[in-house]
C-alpha positions as CSV (number, residue, x, y, z in Angstrom):
1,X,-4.2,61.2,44.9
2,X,-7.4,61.7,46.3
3,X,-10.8,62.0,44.4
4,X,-13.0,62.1,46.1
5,X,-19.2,62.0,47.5
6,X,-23.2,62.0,48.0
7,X,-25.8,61.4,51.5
8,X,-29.2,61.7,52.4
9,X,-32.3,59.5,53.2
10,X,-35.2,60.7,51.2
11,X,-37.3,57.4,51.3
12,X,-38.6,55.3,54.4
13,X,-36.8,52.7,55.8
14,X,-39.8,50.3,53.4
15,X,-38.7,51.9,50.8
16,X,-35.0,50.7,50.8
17,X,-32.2,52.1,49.0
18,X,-31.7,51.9,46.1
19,X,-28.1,51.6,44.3
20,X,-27.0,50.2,41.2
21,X,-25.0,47.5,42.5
22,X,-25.7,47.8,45.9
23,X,-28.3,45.2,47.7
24,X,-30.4,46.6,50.7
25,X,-29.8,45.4,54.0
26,X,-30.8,47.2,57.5
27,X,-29.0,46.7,61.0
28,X,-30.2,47.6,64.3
29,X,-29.0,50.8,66.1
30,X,-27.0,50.2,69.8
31,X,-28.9,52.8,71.7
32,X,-31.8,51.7,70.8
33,X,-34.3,49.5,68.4
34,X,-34.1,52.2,66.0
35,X,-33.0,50.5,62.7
36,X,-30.0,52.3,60.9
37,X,-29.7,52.2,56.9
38,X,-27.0,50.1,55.9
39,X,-26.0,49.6,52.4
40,X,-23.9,46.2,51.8
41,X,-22.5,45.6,47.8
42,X,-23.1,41.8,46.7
43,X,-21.4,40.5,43.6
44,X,-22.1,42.3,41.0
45,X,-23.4,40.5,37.2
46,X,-21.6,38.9,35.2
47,X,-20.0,40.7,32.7
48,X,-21.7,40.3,29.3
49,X,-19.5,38.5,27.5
50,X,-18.3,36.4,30.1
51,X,-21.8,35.4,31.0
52,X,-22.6,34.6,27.3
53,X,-19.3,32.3,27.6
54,X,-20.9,30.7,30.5
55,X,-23.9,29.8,29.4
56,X,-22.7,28.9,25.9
57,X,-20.4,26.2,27.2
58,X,-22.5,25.0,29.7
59,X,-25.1,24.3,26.8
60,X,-22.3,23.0,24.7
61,X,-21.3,20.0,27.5
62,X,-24.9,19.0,27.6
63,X,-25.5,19.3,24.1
64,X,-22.7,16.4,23.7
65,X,-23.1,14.8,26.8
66,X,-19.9,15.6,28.5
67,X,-19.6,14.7,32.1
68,X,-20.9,16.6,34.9
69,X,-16.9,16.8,36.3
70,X,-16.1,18.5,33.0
71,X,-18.9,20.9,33.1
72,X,-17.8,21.7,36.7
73,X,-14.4,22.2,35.0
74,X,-16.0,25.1,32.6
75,X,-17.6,26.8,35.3
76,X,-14.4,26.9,37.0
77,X,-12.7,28.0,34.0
78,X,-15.4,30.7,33.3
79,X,-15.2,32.3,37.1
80,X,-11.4,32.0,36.5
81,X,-11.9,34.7,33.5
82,X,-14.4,36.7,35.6
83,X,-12.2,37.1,38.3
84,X,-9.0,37.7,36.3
85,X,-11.2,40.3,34.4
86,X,-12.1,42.0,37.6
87,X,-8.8,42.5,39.1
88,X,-8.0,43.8,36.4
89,X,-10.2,46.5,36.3
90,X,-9.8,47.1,39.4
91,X,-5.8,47.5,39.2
92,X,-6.3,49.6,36.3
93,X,-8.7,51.8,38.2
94,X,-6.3,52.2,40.8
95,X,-3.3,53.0,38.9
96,X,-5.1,55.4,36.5
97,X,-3.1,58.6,37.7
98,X,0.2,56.8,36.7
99,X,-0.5,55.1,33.2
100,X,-2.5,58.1,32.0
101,X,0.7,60.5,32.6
102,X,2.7,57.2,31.0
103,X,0.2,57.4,28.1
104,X,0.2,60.8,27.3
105,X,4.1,61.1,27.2
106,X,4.3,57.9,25.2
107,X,1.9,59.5,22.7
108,X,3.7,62.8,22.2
109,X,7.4,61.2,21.7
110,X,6.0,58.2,19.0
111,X,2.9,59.1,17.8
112,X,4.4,62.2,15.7
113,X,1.2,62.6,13.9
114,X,-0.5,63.0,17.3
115,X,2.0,65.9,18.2
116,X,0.3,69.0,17.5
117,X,-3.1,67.7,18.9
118,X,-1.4,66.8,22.1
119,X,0.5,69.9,22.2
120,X,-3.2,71.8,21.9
121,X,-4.5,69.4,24.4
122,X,-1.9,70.5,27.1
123,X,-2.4,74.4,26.3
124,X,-6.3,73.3,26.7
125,X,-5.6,71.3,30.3
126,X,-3.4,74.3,31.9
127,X,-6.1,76.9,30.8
128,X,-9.2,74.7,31.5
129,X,-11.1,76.6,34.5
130,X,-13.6,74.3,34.8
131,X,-12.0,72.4,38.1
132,X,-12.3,75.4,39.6
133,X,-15.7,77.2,39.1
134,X,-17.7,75.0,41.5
135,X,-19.8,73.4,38.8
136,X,-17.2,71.1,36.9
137,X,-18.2,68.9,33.7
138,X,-19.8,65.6,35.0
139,X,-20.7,62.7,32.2
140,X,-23.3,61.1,33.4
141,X,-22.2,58.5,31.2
142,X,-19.0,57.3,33.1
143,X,-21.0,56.6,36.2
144,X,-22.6,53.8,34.6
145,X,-19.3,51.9,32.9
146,X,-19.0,48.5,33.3
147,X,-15.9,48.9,35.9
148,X,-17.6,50.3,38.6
149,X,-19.5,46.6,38.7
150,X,-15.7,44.7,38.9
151,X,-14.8,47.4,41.7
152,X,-18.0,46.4,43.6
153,X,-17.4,43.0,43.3
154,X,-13.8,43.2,44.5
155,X,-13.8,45.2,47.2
156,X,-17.8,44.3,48.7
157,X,-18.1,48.2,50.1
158,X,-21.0,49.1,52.5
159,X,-22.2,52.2,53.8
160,X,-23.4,52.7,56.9
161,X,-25.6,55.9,58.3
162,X,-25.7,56.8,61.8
163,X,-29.3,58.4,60.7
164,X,-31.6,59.7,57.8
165,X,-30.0,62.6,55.8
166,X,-32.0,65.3,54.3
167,X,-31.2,65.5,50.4
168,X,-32.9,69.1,50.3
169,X,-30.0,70.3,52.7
170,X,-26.5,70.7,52.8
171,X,-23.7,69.0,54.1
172,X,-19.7,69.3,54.6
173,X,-18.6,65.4,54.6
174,X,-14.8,65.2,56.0
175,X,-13.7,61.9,54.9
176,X,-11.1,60.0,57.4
177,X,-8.9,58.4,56.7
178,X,-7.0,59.5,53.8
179,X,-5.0,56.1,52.9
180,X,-2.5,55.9,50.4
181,X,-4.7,57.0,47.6
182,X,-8.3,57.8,49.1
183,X,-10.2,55.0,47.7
184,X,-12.8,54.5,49.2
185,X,-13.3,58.8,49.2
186,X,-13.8,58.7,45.8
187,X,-16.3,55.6,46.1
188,X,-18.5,57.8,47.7
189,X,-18.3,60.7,45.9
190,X,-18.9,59.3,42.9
191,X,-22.3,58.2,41.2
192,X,-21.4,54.6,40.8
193,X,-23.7,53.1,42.7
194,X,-21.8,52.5,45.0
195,X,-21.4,55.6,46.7
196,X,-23.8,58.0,48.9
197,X,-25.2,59.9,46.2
198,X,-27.2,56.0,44.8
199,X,-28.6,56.1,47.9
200,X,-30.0,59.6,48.7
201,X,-31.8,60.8,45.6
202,X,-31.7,64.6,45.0
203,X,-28.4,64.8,47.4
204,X,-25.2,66.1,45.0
205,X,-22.1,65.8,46.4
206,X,-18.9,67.2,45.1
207,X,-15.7,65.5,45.7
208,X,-12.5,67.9,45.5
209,X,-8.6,67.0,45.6
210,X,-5.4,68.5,45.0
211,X,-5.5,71.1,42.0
212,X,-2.2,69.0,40.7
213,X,-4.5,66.1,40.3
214,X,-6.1,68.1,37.0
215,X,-2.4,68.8,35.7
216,X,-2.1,65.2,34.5
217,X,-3.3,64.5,31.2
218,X,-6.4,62.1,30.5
219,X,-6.8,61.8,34.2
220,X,-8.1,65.5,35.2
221,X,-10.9,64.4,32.5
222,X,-11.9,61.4,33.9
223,X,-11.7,63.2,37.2
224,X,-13.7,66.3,36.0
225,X,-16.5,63.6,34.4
226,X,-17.0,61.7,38.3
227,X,-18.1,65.7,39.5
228,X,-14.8,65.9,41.0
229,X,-12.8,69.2,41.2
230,X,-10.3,71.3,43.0
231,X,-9.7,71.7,46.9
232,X,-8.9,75.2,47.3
233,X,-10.6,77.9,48.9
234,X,-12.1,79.6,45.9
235,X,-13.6,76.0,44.6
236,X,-15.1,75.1,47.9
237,X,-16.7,78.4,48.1
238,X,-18.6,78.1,44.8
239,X,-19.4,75.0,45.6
240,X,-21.8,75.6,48.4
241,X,-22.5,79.3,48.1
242,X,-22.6,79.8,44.0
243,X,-25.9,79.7,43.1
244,X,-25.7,80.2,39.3
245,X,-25.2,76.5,38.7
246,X,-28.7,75.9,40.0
247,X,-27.8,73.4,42.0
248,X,-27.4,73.2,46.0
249,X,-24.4,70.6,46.4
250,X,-22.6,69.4,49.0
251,X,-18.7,68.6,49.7
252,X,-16.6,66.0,50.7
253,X,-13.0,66.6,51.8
254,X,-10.5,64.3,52.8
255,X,-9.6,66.4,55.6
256,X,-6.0,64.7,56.5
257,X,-4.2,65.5,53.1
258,X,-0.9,64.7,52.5
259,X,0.3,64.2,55.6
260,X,-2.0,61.8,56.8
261,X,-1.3,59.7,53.7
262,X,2.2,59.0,55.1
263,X,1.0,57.5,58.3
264,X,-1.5,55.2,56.0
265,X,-0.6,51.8,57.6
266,X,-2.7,48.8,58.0
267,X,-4.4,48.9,61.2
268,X,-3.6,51.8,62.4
269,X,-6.0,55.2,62.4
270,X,-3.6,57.8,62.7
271,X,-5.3,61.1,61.5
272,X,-3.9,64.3,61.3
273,X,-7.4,66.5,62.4
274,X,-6.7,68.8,65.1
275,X,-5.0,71.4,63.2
276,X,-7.2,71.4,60.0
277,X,-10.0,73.7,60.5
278,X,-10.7,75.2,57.3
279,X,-13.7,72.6,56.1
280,X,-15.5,74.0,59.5
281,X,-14.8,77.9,58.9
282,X,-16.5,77.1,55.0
283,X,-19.3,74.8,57.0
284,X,-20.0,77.9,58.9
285,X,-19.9,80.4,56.1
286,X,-22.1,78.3,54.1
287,X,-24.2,77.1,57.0
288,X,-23.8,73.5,56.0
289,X,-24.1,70.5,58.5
290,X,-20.5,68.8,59.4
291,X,-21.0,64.8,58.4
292,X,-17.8,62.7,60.0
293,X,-17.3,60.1,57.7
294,X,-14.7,57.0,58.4
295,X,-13.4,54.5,56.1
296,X,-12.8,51.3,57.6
297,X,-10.0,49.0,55.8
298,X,-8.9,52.3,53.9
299,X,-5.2,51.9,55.0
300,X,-5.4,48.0,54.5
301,X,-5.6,48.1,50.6
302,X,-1.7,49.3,50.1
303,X,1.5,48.6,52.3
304,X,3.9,51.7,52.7
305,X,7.6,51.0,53.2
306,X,8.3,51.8,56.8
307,X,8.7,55.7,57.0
308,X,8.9,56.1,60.5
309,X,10.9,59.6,61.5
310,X,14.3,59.4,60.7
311,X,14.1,57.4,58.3
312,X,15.2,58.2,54.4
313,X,11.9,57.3,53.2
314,X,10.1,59.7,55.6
315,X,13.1,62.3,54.8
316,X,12.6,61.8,51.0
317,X,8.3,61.9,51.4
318,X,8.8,65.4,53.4
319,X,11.2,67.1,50.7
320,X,8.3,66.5,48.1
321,X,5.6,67.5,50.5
322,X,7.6,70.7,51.0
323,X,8.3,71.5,47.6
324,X,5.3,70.4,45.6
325,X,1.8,70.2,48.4
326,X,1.7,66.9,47.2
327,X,4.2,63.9,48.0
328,X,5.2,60.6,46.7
329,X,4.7,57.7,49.2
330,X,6.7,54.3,48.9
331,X,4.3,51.5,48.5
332,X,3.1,47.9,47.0
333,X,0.6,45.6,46.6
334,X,-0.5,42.4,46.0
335,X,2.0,41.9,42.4
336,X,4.2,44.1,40.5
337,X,1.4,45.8,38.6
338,X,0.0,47.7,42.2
339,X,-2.9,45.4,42.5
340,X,-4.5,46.7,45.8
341,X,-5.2,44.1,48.3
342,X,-8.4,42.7,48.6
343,X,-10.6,43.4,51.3
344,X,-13.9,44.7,52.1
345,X,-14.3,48.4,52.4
346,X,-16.7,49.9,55.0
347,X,-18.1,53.7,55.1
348,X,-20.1,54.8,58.2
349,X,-21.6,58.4,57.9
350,X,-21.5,59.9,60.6
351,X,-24.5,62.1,62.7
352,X,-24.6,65.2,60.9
353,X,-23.6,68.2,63.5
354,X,-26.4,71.3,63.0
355,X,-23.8,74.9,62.2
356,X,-25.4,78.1,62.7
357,X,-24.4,80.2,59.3
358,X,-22.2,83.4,59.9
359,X,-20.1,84.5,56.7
360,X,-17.4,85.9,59.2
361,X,-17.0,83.3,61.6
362,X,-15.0,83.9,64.8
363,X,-12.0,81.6,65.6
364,X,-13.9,81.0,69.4
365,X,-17.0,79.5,66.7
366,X,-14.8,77.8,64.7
367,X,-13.3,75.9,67.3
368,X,-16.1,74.7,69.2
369,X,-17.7,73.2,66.1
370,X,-14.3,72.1,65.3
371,X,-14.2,70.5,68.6
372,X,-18.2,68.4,68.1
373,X,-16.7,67.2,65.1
374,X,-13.4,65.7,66.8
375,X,-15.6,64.4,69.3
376,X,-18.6,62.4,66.9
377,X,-16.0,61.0,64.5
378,X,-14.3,59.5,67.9
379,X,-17.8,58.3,69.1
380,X,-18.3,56.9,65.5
381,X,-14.9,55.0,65.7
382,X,-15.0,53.4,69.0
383,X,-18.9,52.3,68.2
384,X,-17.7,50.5,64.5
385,X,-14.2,49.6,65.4
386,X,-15.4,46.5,67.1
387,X,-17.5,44.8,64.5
388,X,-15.9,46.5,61.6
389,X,-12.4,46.4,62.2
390,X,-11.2,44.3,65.6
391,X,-7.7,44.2,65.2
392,X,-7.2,47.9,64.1
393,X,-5.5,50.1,66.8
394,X,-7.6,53.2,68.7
395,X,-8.0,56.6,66.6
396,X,-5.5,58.7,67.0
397,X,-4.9,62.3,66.8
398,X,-1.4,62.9,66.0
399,X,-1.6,66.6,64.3
């Protein structure tokens, strides 16, 4: 499921960025010697303890006069840890949605004395409105966990901006492409440092998913604390045009949805786009700029089963879709546990594309901002594709 972000430039190109665990780098535009902002991760700190058992034993060996091959051996040993540690937290990060359901229901049939405070808990969830009223309930406190530093470090994302964004403006982000979970989407929604938001001070941008994605206990919350919320009309509207929240956010939608997430294999860029116009009619109501946004390596982290048409897996993923809005994709990674694989996540943001505002646009309007968009997030893909991702097929419009 898809969480999903944050953009803007408020400081010069002397200035840097500045991101939590992001380091600052700048690459040269292709039209031009205009410089572009680019924002590449290095490897994050240490973690604490980890560190502290690095430097302990290292003092240890000298301390006794070990040899310098046996204090090799420690370090090895101690980035052994640190890179077990990470993967970790990274595989439990991506498999949150599954062992918080797992934990809840585990809970409520053993934990007996837990019953009736679950059993309030669920009332709470299914009567909770807060997904839905444009303003949420962000902790500011989970952007800064520890985790976010492992994720970094194991999947090295940079973001890339075509230009400067305006952090006193508004902006509809669609987000391509959806992969099997949306990754990388809820990277750069969230205020990790790692995501557009750490680099764009002032800019608030609100990630939204399926409304199932706050049925599931334990995980709506952590969802709800990132600033994500729901994806239906209603939410999107209070985002950008509700005012009583004091705040003028912006959106990022994953604009392919369900359907996209079946065609999620690696090197391929299969987006279903041409009939999803609805992020443009609220762009227009709203009078927010459109922002293409495309995830390199997105559909590289998982490997679906093959689903081609006809087959029982792409038979069995339809029947859910049909029945639920949602569906279940077939898929592995690197081990049993749905480790994703490890490669290096890219974001380039798009040039934003200037809407006129009308609160009742026309379908003629809606189309031919529909049809800019199509057109910069191709222009964005054939630029990247070389240098970010060779061996990846051309983008695709399939729906």
């Amino acid at each position: 499921m898809a969480l999903p972000g944050r953009s803007s430039y408020a400081r010069s190109d002397d200035e840097g960025l500045a991101a939590t665990t992001a380091s600052k780098s700048m690459v040269s535009a292709a039209t031009g010697s205009r410089s572009l902002p680019e924002s590449t991760s290095n490897n994050a700190p240490q973690d604490g303890l980890l560190s502290q058992l690095s430097a302990f034993t290292g003092a240890w060996a000298q301390s006794i006069g070990i040899s310098e091959e046996r204090s090799e051996f420690s370090e090895r040993v101690s980035e052994f840890l640190q890179e077990t540690l990470t993967t970790a937290m990274v595989t439990l990060w991506a498999t949150s949605p599954v062992w918080c359901a797992v934990l809840f229901v585990y809970l409520f049939i053993y934990a007996t004395y837990l019953r009736a405070l679950l059993g309030a808990y669920l009332v709470f969830c299914l009567a909770d409105s807060r997904p839905y009223d444009g303003v949420g309930r962000r902790v500011s406190a989970v952007h800064k966990l520890p985790i976010w530093g492992h994720i970094n470090r194991y999947f090295q994302p940079k973001i890339v901006f075509e230009e400067p964004l305006d952090a006193a403006k508004q902006y509809v982000f669609g987000a391509h492409p959806h992969g099997v979970i949306g990754y990388m989407s809820q990277l750069i929604a969230g205020t990790t440092g790692l995501g557009i938001e750490a680099h764009v001070p002032g800019l608030v941008v609100r990630g939204v998913t399926m409304p199932v994605s706050f049925s599931i206990p334990f995980f709506r919350d952590y969802a709800l604390a990132m600033g994500c919320l729901s994806c239906d009309r209603g939410s999107i509207r209070r985002i950008l045009l509700d005012r009583h929240h004091r705040l003028r956010q912006s959106l990022l939608v994953v604009v392919g949805g369900a359907e996209e997430s079946m065609l999620a294999h690696a090197n391929t860029a299969d987006l279903v786009l041409l009939k999803r116009k609805g992020f443009v009619r609220e762009a227009i109501r709203a009078g927010c700029a459109l922002v293409p946004v495309y995830n390199f390596n997105e559909n590289s982290i998982y490997k679906l089963v093959p689903n081609g048409p006809g087959t029982w897996t792409r038979a069995f993923e339809l029947a859910i879709k049909d029945m639920f809005g949602f569906t279940i994709l077939l898929f592995h990674g690197r081990n049993i546990f749905f480790t994703p694989y490890r490669t290096q996540m890219i974001t380039v943001v798009g040039k934003p594309i200037p809407v006129g505002k009308n609160f009742d646009p026309t379908a003629d309007e809606i189309d031919h901002y529909h049809a800019l968009y199509v057109e910069e997030l191709s222009r964005v893909y054939a630029k990247y594709k070389p240098k970010y991702a060779p061996n990846d097929a051309d983008i695709r419009f399939v729906a």
